[in-house]
C-alpha positions, 0 to 999 in steps of 0.5 A: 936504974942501971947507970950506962954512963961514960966518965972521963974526968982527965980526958974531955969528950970533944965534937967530931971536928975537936974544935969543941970541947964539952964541959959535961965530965959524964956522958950518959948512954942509956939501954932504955926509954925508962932509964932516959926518963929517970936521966932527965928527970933528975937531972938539973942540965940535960942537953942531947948529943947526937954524932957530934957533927955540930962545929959550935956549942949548940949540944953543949953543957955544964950537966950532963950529956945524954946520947939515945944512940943506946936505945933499942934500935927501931925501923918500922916500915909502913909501906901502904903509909909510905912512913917509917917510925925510927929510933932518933939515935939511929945515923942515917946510913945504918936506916936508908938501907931497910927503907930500899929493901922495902922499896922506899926512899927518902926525898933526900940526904946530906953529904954524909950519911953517918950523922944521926936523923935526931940531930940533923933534923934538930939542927936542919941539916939538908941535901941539895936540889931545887924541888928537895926541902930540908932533911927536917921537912920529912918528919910528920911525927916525933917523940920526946922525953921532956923536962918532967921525965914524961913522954910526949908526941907531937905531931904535924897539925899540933899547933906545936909542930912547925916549932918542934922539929928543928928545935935544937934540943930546946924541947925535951930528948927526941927519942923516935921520929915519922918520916914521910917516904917516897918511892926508892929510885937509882941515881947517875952521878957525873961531875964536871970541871972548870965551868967558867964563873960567868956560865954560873952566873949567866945561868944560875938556876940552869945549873942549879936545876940541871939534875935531881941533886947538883952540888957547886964546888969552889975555893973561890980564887976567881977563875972557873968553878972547880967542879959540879956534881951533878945527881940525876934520877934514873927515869924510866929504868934507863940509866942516861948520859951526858955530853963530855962538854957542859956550860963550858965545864969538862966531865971529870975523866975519873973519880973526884973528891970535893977538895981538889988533890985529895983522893977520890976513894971515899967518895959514893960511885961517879962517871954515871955508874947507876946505884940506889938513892941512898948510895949516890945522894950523899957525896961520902961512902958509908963505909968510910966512917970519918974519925976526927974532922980536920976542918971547921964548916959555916953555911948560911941560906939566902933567897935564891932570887938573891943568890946571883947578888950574893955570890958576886958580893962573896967575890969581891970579898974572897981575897979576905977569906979565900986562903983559909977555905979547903972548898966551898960549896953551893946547894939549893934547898926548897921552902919548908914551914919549920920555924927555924929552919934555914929555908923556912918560908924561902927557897934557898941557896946555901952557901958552904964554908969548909975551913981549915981547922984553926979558929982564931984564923977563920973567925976575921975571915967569917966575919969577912962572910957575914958582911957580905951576905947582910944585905941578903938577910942570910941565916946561918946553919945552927950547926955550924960556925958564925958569929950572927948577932942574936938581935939580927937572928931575930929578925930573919925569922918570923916565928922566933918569940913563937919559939921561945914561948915554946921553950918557955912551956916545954922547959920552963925551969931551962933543964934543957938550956945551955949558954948557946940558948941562952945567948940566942934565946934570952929569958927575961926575969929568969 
């Protein structure tokens, strides 16, 4: 086997925010699915890295860590089938741009579009709009290298599949996925300032649904809503407009970036300039390639039913928490069956957290967070900061034992364990 692997003894590999350092010393960055097999096998910890966007030790370990970025690149496009078969290790951005020059899209994208398919499926990263479920939600098959180095598909209808798709690596090393495709299509995107708190809550899902994609940002100081990005479809060829007044809220003159005083040059097209689906979804060019995030982000998903109650729950606590954020921001997820995902079984407004990067700070701050939202049996994002007590996470899904039983088949000596699964998926007698 031809060893690929990248070893840094003096200098250890962080996440992309640097809030996490890993404890793998060697990174192994294998050219092919034999040699991957081999990795695995071998090995006695094994945990996959994807682009490092994670802000916890959910990709962590002590073994080694192996990243599929390495492996032959992979777009099959079945355009009768509306799917794509796709390497795992690919970023979205380096896919979206074959799938529209086959005239196909997906459903939807998250704010970036440089973190790889695997692990924001693994982790059940989403975009934003009332109709549009999770990034996860497409995946209609996926292959992975298990704990015994062979191969296995599962595939939506496997009995296994609701379990295996947001799985946070527990299962094995995703190494490609099917995503289920729509028809590709343009999108406007406007944004808005200073809509007065009261429009949002008067009329919370007027807002929330008033285009294809709407995303809320606020610093939540108490006055009106900083801005409101919304992402409409191009119907019929037309591009459309909107009214220079919205709710209340004024449409921004010129470009806008999410955080208020930073430049808007990295930001996709605004002021209803149409383009692609997979150039105005995501809120950040792909040309822009983030180096070091200068931020730490948390997230956690209520009932939209709830979503009003909680915001006002969030206020009344925001002089606890409010000095520490860069922007917070507000999007809806639909309901999907996965069983880890955030949204399973409840569509769903997830509430944004982008901190500023100091954890001892935030941590108080988060805690201020999550007393807030507990009356709301609010699940946070696997990716992201928070500090959920695992028996209370247990109890906001319905599938959890499903899912460490699932673990337990797929890994039963824990290859694929680290302390982050071990925390919140103990093992009895192990």
């Amino acid at each position: 086997m031809i060893d690929h692997s990248e070893h840094a003894p003096s200098a250890r590999r962080t996440n992309w925010a640097g809030n996490i350092t890993f404890g793998a010393e060697r990174l192994h960055v294998p050219a092919s699915i034999a040699e991957l097999q081999d990795l695995v096998a071998a090995g006695t910890a094994v945990r996959a890295l994807g682009t490092g966007h994670s802000f916890n030790t959910v990709a962590d370990t002590d073994g080694s860590l192996i990243s599929v970025a390495g492996l032959p690149r992979r777009i099959e496009v079945d355009r009768d089938a509306r799917t794509a078969t796709v390497s795992a290790g690919l970023r979205f951005g380096e896919l979206t741009g074959e799938l529209h020059r086959n005239g196909l899209a997906l459903h939807n994208l998250g704010s970036l579009p440089h973190i790889s398919v695997a692990g924001a499926c693994a982790t059940g990263t989403h975009g934003s709009g009332v109709r549009n479920r999770a990034l996860a939600a497409a995946v209609s098959a996926l292959e992975l290298v298990t704990a015994d180095g062979g191969i296995r598909t599962v595939e939506r209808g496997d009995a296994d599949f609701p379990g295996a798709v947001v799985a946070l690596g527990a299962l094995g090393v995703m190494t490609r996925l099917t995503l289920d495709l729509v028809p590709a299509f343009e999108i406007q995107q406007w944004v808005y300032e200073g809509l007065p708190q009261e429009q949002l809550l008067g009329r919370f899902d007027e807002v929330l649904s008033a285009a294809y994609s709407v995303s809320v940002f606020t610093g939540w100081h108490g006055g009106p809503i900083d801005q409101v990005w919304l992402k409409r479809r191009v119907e019929g060829g037309t591009p459309g407009t909107v009214p220079h007044r919205w709710h209340g809220a004024t449409l921004a003159p010129g470009p806008r970036h999410p955080v208020p005083g930073v430049a808007a040059e990295h930001c996709t097209p605004q002021q209803g300039a149409p383009g692609p689906w997979h150039a105005r979804l995501p809120h950040f060019r792909l040309e822009f390639t983030p180096s070091n995030g200068e931020e730490l982000q948390s997230e956690y998903f209520v009932d939209r039913r709830d979503a009003v109650a909680a915001y006002e729950a969030l206020d009344r606590v925001r002089q606890h928490f409010a000095p520490l954020l860069q922007i917070g921001e507000i999007r809806t997820v639909a309901a999907d069956d996965l069983w880890l995902s955030p949204a399973w079984g409840r569509d769903s407004v997830a509430f944004h957290f982008t901190w500023v990067p100091d954890t001892a700070a935030v941590l108080p701050a988060l805690r201020a967070v999550e007393e807030a939202l507990a009356p709301f049996a609010a699940r946070p994002h696997w990716g992201k900061v928070f500090t959920t007590p695992p028996e209370v996470l247990r109890e906001l899904y319905g599938h959890y034992t499903d899912f460490e039983r699932l673990t337990e088949r797929f890994d039963p000596d824990g290859r694929f364990r680290n302390d982050f699964l071990a925390r919140h998926f103990p093992r009895t007698g192990r």
